[in-house]
N, C-alpha and C positions, 0 to 999 in steps of 0.2 A: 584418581591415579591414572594417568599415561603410561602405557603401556605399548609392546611389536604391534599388538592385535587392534588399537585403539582407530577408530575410523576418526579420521579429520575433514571438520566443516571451516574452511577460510573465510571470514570478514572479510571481503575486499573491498577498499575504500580508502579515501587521504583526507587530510591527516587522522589518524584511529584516536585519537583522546577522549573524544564522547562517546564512543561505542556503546550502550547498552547491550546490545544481544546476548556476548558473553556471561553478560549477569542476569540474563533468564534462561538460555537454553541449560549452561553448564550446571544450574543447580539442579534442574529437574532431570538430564541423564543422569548426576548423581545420585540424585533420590532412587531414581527409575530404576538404576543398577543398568544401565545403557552405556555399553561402549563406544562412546565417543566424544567428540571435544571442539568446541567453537574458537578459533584462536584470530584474533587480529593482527591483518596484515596490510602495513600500510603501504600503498604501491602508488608512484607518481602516474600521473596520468599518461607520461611518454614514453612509463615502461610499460606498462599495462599489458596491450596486446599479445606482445611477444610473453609476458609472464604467464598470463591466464592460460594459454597455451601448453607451456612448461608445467604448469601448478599442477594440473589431471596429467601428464607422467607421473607422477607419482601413485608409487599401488596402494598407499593407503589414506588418498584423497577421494574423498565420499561426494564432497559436494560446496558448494561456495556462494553465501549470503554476500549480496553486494550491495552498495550505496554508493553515496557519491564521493568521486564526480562520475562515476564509471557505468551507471545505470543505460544511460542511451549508447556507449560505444562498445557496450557488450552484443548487443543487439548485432550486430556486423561478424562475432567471432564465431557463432554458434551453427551448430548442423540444423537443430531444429528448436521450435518458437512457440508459444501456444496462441491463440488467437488473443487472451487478454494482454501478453504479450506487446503484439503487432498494434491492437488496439493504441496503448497505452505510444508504443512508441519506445519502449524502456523493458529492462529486465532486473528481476534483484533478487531469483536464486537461479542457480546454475547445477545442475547433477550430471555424472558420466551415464551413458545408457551402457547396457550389456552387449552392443557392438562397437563402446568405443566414441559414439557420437556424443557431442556437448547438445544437452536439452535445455532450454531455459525457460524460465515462466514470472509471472510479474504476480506479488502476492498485496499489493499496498491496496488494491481497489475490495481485494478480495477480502481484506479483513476489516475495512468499512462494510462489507452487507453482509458479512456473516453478525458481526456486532448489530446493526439494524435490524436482521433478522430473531436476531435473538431475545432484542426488545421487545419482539410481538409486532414490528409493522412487516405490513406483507408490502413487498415489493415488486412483484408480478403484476403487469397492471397499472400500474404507476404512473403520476407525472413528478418528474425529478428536474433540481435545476441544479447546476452547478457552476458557482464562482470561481473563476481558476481555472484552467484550460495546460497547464503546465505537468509536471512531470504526476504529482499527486492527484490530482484533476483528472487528467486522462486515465489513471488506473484506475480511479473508481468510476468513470463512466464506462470504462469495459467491461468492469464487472456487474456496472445497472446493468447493461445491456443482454447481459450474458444472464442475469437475473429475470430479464423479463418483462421493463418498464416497459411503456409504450409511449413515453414523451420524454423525450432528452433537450433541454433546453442548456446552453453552455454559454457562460459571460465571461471574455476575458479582456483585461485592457487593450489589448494587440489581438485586433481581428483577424492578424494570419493568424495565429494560434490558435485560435479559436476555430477558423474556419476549415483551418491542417485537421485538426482533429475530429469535427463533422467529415469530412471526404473520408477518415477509415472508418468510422462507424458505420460511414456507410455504405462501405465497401467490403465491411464481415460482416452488416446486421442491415442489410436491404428493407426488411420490411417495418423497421424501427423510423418515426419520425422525429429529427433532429434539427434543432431551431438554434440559431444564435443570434447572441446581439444586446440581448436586452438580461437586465439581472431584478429586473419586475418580480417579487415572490408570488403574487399576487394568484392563486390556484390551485398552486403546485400542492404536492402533499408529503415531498422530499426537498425539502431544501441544502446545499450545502458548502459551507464555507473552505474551499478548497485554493485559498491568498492567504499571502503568509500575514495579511493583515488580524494586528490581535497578538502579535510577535514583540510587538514593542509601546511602549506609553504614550500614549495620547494616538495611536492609530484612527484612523475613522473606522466605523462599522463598515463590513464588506457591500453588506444589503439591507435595506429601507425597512424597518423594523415594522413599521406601522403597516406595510403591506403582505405582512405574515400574518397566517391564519392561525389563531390556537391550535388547532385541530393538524397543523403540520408539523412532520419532524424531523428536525434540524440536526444536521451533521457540521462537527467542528475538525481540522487537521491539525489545528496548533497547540502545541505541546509544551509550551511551556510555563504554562499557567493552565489547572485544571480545568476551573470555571473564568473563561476569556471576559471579555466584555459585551461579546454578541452572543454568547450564550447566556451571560445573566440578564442582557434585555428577551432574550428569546421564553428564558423559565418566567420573565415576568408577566408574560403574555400567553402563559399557559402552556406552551409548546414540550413536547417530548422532544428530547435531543440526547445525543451520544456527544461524549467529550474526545480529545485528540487522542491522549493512548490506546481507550478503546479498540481504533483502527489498527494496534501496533501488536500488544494482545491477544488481539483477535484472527490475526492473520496467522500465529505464529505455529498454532495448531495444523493449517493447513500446509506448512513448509516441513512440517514433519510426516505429512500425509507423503509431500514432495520427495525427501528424502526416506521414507519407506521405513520412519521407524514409528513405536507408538505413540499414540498421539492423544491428546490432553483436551480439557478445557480454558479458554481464556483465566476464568476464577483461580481454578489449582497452580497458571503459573505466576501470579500477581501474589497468590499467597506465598510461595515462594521463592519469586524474585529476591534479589538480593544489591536492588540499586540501591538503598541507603535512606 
């Protein structure tokens, strides 16, 4: 029930028809007895600016999940950023502070290592590699980072990309060594598939199957199939691996850490979800 008193979280994003969010946040403040309400709103990209703007006038806008296409031109509207943020290049929640200022933070990297973590691989320490240099890519290299690796290796097909995103790592994480170029698995003990290859049939594997160690483990971003095709060569080879939603799941706990209400486990809200 909506209600005067009801706090509103905006989806912002084009076109809304795949939205998920709303059918995990809203069952669980229902459950919770949480006043509040995740509502999609679909905004052209030309409107944006000026909308985002308008949207926190309102006094009972709490705070605003974003996606695409809007992630990186939010980055520009906001008073203040978090460093996984800046990392990343991108932002995808947004909350008013108690002076009025827009804060925003990137939660996509964040719920790739909370889910890794929770598998039991420590990530402090680490050498990671990552396939994909692009929007997903970069947030979960901000949050290795921020996690604690000590070898960030990054493959993207387009070496700016790749190279753009080594200069901020290491320009927030100075004492972090960061390598590109090469998508060798060959040592690492994080690996992860951060292309959207595995999206579609007959894709090629992102990375050389034969040069992963059992003993490494494998991170997947695509979601639309639960066991891809490089994750079923990955389990054949023995490898721990985290599947795409995981990272989706897993974050979502933290956005409610962000918006300061209480806050869950990945499990409790998969149980239940209510996507069908």
């Amino acid at each position: 029930m909506i209600t005067g008193t009801t706090k509103l979280i905006a989806h912002l994003g084009y076109p809304t028809e795949s939205f998920k969010a709303p059918l995990i946040y809203n069952p669980y403040f229902e459950k919770n007895g949480i006043d509040a309400v995740v509502v999609p709103m679909g905004c052209r990209p030309e409107d944006y600016s000026a909308f985002l703007k308008l949207l926190f006038r309102l006094s009972n806008m709490h705070g605003a999940l974003i996606t695409m296409p809007h992630k990186i031109s939010t980055m520009a509207l906001l008073d203040e950023t978090s460093t996984s943020a800046k990392v990343a290049g991108s932002c995808n929640a947004v909350r008013l502070g108690s002076d009025g200022r827009l804060i925003g933070d990137m939660f996509d990297g964040e719920g790739f290592v909370r889910g890794v973590l929770r598998k039991g691989k420590k990530v402090e320490g680490a050498h990671a590699l990552i396939a994909g240099a692009g929007g997903v890519g970069s947030a979960i290299a901000a949050s290795l980072a921020q996690a604690g690796v000590d070898h960030l290796a990054i493959f993207d097909a387009n070496q700016t990309t790749a190279t753009a995103l080594q200069d901020r790592l290491k320009k927030y994480y100075p004492q972090l060594e960061v390598t590109v170029g090469s998508a060798d698995p060959a040592g690492f003990d994080i690996v992860v598939n951060a292309t959207p290859l595995g999206m579609r049939r007959g894709d090629p594997l992102p990375i050389d199957i034969d040069r992963i160690s059992p003993s490494t483990f494998v991170g997947e971003v695509v979601m639309t199939k639960e066991i891809t095709p490089f994750l079923e060569a990955v389990r054949a080879r023995g490898c721990a691996f985290q599947v795409g939603t995981d990272m989706l799941f897993e974050q979502i706990p933290a956005y409610l850490e962000f918006f300061e209400f209480p806050t869950t486990t990945a499990d409790n809200l998969r149980a239940i979800a209510k996507l069908g």
